[in-house]
ROPA-915561 format. One line per field, with one value per residue (C-alpha): residue number from 1; x, y, z. Coordinates in nm, 4 decimals, always signed. Example, Ala and Ser with C-alpha at 12.3 -4.5 7.8 and 13.67 -1.06 7.14 Angstrom:
residues 2
nr <- [1,2]
X <- [+1.2300,+1.3670]
Y <- [-0.4500,-0.1060]
Z <- [+0.7800,+0.7140]
end
This chain:
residues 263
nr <- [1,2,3,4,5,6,7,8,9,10,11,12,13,14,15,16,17,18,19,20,21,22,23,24,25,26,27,28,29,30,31,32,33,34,35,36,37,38,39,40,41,42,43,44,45,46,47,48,49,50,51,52,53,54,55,56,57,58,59,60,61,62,63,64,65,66,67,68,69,70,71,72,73,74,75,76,77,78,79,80,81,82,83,84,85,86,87,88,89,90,91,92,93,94,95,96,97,98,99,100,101,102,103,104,105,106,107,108,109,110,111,112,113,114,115,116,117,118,119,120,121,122,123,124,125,126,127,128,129,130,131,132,133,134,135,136,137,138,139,140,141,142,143,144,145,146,147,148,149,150,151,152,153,154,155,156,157,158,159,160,161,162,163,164,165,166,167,168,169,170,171,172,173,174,175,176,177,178,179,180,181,182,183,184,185,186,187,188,189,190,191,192,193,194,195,196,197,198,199,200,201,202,203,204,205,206,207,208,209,210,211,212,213,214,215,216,217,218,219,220,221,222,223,224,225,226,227,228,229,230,231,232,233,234,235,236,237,238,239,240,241,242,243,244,245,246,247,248,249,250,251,252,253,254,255,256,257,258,259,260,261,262,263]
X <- [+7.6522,+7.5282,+7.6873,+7.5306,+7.2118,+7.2502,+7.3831,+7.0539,+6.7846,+6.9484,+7.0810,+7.2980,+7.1248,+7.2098,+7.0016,+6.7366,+6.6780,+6.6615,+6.3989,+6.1875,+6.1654,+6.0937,+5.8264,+5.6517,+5.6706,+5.4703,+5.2214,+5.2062,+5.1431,+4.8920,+4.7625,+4.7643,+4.5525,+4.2559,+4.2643,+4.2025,+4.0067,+3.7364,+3.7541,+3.6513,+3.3493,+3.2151,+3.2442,+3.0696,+2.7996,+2.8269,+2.7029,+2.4058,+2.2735,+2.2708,+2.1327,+1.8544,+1.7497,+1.7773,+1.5199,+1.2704,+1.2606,+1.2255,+0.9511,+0.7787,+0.7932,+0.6795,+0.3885,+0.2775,+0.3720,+0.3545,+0.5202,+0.3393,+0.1265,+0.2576,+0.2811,+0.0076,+0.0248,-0.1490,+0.1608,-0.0717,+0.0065,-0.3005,-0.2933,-0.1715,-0.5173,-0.6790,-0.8592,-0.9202,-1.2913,-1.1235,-1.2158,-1.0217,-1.0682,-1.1750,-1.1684,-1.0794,-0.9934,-1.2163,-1.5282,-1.8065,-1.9943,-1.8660,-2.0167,-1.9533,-1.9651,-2.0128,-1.9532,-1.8715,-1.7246,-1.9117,-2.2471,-2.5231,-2.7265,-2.3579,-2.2973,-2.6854,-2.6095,-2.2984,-2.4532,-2.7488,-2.5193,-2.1417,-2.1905,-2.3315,-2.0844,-1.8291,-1.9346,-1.9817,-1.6044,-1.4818,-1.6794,-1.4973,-1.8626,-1.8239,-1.5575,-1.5998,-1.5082,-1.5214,-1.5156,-1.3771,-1.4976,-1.4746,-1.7142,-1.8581,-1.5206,-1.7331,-1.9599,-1.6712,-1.6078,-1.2957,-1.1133,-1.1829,-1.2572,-1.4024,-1.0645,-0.8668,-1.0901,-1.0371,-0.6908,-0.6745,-0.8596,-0.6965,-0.3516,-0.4565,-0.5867,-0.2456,-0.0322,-0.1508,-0.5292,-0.6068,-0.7167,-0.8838,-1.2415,-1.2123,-1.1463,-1.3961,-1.6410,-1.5616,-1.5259,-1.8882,-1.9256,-1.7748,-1.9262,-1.9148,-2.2328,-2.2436,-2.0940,-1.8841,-1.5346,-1.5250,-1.2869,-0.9305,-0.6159,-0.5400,-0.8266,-0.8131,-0.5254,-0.7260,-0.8923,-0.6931,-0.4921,-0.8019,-0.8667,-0.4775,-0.2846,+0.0998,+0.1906,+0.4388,+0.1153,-0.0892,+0.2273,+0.1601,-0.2181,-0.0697,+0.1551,-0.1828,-0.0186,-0.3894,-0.5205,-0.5151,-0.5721,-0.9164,-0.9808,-0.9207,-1.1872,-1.4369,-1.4776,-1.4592,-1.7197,-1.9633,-1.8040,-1.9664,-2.2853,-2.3269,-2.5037,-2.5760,-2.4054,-2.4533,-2.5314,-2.4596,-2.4089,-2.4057,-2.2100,-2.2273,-2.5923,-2.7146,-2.9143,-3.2521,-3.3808,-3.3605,-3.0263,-3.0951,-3.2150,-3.0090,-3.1621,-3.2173,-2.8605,-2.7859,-3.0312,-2.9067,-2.5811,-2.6669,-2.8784,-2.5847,-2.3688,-2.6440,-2.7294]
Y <- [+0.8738,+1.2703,+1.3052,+1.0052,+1.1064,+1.4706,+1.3145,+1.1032,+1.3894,+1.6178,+1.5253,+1.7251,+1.9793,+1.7750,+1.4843,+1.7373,+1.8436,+1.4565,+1.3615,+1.7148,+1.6016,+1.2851,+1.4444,+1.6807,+1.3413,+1.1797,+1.4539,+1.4895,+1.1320,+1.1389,+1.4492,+1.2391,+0.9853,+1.1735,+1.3616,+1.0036,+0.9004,+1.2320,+1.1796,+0.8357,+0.8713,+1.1532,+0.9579,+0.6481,+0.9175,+1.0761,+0.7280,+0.6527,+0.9851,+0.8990,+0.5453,+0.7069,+0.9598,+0.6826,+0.4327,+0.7225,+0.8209,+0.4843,+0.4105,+0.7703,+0.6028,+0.2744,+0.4583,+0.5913,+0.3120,+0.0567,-0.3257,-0.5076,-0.7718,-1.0627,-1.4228,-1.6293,-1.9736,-2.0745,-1.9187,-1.6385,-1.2755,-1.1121,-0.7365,-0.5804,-0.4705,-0.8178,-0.9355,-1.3181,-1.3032,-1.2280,-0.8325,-0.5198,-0.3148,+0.0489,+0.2983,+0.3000,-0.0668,+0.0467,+0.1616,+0.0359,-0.0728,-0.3309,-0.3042,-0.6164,-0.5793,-0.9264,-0.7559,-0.7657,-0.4702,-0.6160,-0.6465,-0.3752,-0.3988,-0.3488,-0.0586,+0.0199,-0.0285,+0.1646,+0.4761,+0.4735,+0.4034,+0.5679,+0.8890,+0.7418,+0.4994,+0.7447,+0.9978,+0.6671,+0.5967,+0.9390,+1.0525,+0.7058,+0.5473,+0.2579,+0.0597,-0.1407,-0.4640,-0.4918,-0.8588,-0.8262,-1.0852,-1.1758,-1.4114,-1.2729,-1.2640,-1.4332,-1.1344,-0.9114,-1.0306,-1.2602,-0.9684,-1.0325,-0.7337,-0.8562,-0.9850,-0.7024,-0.4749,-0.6118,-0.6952,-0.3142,-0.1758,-0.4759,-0.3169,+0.0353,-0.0662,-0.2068,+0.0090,+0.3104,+0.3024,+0.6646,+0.6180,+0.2761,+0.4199,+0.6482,+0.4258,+0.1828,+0.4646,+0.5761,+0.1751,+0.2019,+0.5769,+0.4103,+0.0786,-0.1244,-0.3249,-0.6780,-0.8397,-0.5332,-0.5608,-0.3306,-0.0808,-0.1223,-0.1803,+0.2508,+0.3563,+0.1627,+0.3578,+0.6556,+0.5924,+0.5132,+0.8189,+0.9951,+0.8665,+0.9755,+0.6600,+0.7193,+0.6278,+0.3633,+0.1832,+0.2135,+0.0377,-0.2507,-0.3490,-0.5410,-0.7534,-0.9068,-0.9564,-1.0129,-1.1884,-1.5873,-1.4053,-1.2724,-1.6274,-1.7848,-1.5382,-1.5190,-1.9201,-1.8628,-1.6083,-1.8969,-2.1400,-1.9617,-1.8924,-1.5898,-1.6950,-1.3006,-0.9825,-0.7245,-0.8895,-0.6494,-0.7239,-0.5186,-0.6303,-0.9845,-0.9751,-0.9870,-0.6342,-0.6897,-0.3636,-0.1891,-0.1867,+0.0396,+0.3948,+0.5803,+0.5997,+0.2328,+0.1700,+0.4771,+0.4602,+0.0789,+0.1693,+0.4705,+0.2360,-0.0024,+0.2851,+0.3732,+0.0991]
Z <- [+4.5002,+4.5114,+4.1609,+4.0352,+4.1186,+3.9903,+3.6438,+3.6684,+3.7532,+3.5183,+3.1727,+2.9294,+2.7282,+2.4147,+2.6257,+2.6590,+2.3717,+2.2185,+2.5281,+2.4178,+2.0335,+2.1261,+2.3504,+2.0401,+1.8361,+2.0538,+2.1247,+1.7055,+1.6896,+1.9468,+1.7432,+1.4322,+1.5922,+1.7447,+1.4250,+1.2353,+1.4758,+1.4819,+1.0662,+1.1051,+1.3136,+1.1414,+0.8189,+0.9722,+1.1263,+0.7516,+0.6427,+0.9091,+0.8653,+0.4691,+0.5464,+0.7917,+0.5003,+0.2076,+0.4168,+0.4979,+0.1201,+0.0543,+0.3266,+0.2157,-0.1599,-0.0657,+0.1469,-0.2451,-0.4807,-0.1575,-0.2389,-0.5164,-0.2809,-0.0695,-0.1270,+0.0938,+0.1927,-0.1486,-0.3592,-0.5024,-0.4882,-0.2588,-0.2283,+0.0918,+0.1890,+0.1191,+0.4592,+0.5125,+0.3961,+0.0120,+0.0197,-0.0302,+0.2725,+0.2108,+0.5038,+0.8727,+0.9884,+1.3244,+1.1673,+1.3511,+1.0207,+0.7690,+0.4236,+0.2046,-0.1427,-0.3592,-0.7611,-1.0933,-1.2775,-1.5995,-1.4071,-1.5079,-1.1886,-0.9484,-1.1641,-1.0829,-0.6908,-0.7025,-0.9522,-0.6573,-0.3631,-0.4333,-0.2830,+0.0208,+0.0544,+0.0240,+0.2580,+0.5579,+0.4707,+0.5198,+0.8243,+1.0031,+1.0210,+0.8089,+0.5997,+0.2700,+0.2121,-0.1292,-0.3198,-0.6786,-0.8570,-1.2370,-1.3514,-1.6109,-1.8832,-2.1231,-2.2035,-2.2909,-2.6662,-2.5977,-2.3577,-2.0363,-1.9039,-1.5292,-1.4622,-1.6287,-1.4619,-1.1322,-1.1555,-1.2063,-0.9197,-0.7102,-0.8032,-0.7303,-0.3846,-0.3273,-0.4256,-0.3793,-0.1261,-0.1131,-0.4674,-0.4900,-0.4142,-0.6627,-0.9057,-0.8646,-0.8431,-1.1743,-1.3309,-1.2847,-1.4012,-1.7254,-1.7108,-2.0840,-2.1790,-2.1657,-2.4846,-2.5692,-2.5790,-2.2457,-2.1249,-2.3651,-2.1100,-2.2197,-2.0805,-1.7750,-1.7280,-1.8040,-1.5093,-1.2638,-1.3701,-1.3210,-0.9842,-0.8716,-0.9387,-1.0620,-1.3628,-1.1914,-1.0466,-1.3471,-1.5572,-1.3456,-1.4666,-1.7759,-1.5250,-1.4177,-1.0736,-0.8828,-1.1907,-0.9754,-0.6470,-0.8045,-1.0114,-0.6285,-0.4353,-0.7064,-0.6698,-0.2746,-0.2994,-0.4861,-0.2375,+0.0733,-0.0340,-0.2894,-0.5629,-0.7421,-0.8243,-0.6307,-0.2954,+0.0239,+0.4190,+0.6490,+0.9625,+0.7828,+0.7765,+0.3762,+0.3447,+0.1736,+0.1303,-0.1999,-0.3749,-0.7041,-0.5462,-0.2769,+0.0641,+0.1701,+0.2437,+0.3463,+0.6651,+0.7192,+0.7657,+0.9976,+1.2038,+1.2148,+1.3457,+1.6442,+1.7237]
end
């Protein structure tokens, strides 16, 4: 029984040496495994961290070029910035002041207002004070020798103001700057990319002005505009009250809006 036991708890070295290989084979395999293992998650990390890096590029791209509009209810393309009113918003979303603009980029007396008014309109944007919603309408296509410059026009600053917002007020500042007379053929689709260019639009948002993306969108608010009550180009509110001071020399508007702001 002894013997037995010792055969048991102690086999021949040829035993041994079998039960030790076996031993390093399975420690190798085991090896093996955490070695595939350790590849495999550092390829699937590999592949997050590349995924991570891909969408911020893409979200610090789309932030520039942003996503060409969105679809409302109606099936028309509206620009990201559109509020419900029909308006591009310009400026800080919580500015005390709203400033409403009702125009046409073929209108003499809005590019009157806005040669009188820009610069103050500006500055209330960038010190936080006020925001502009501005409604760009295109009524006036027939005074532009068969080219319809109010819509291409605002189809053009609608696109900027989408795609890339840091330089929609620029651009509309410097429609104005340029303005065409009524029955000229206005501003060619070149140098509405002149512009815009100008302002600091990429050429990748500029390339998208003969697409005519906003084209309906601005058809659909210029009627809703006319539908609610405007009956004139350039009509102002200020905090949705119509201003009726002077429009055409700076310094009117200018102390409305302050007064809005204190009071």
């Amino acid at each position: 029984m002894n013997m037995s036991k010792s055969k048991s708890s102690n086999p021949p070295a040829g035993g041994r040496r079998d039960a030790l290989r076996q031993q390093q084979q399975a420690a190798a395999a085991a090896d093996q495994r955490v070695n595939v293992a350790i590849r495999a998650a550092w390829i699937v990390g590999l592949a997050v961290v590349a995924l991570l890096i891909g969408i911020s590029v893409w979200s610090i791209a789309g932030a520039r070029s942003g996503t060409p509009g969105v679809v409302a209810a109606d099936g028309l393309t509206a620009p990201a910035v559109a509020t419900e009113s029909g308006a591009v918003l310009i400026g800080k979303a919580d500015a005390g002041v709203t400033v409403s603009i009702y125009a046409d980029f073929m209108c003499p007396y809005c590019g009157q207002f806005e040669r009188a008014n820009g610069s103050a309109l500006a500055a209330a944007v960038d010190r936080g004070e006020a925001k502009l919603e501005i409604h760009p309408m295109a009524f006036l296509d027939d005074l532009s020798a068969g080219t319809k410059f109010s819509t291409r026009a605002a189809n053009a600053f609608v696109t900027v103001a989408d795609r890339d917002p840091a330089a929609a007020l620029k651009f509309y500042q410097l429609l104005y700057a340029n303005q065409p007379a009524e029955q000229s053929a206005g501003l060619t689709d070149d140098q509405l990319k002149q512009f815009a260019a100008e302002a600091g639009a990429p050429a990748e948002v500029t390339a998208a002005f003969a697409k005519q993306t906003f084209a309906p969108w601005v058809a659909k608010i210029t009627q809703q505009a006319f539908d609610s009550g405007i009956t004139g180009t350039p009509t102002v509110k200020i905090n949705g009250e119509l201003f009726k001071g002077d429009l055409y020399n700076a310094g009117p508007l200018a102390a409305a809006i302050s007064a809005a702001a204190n009071g």
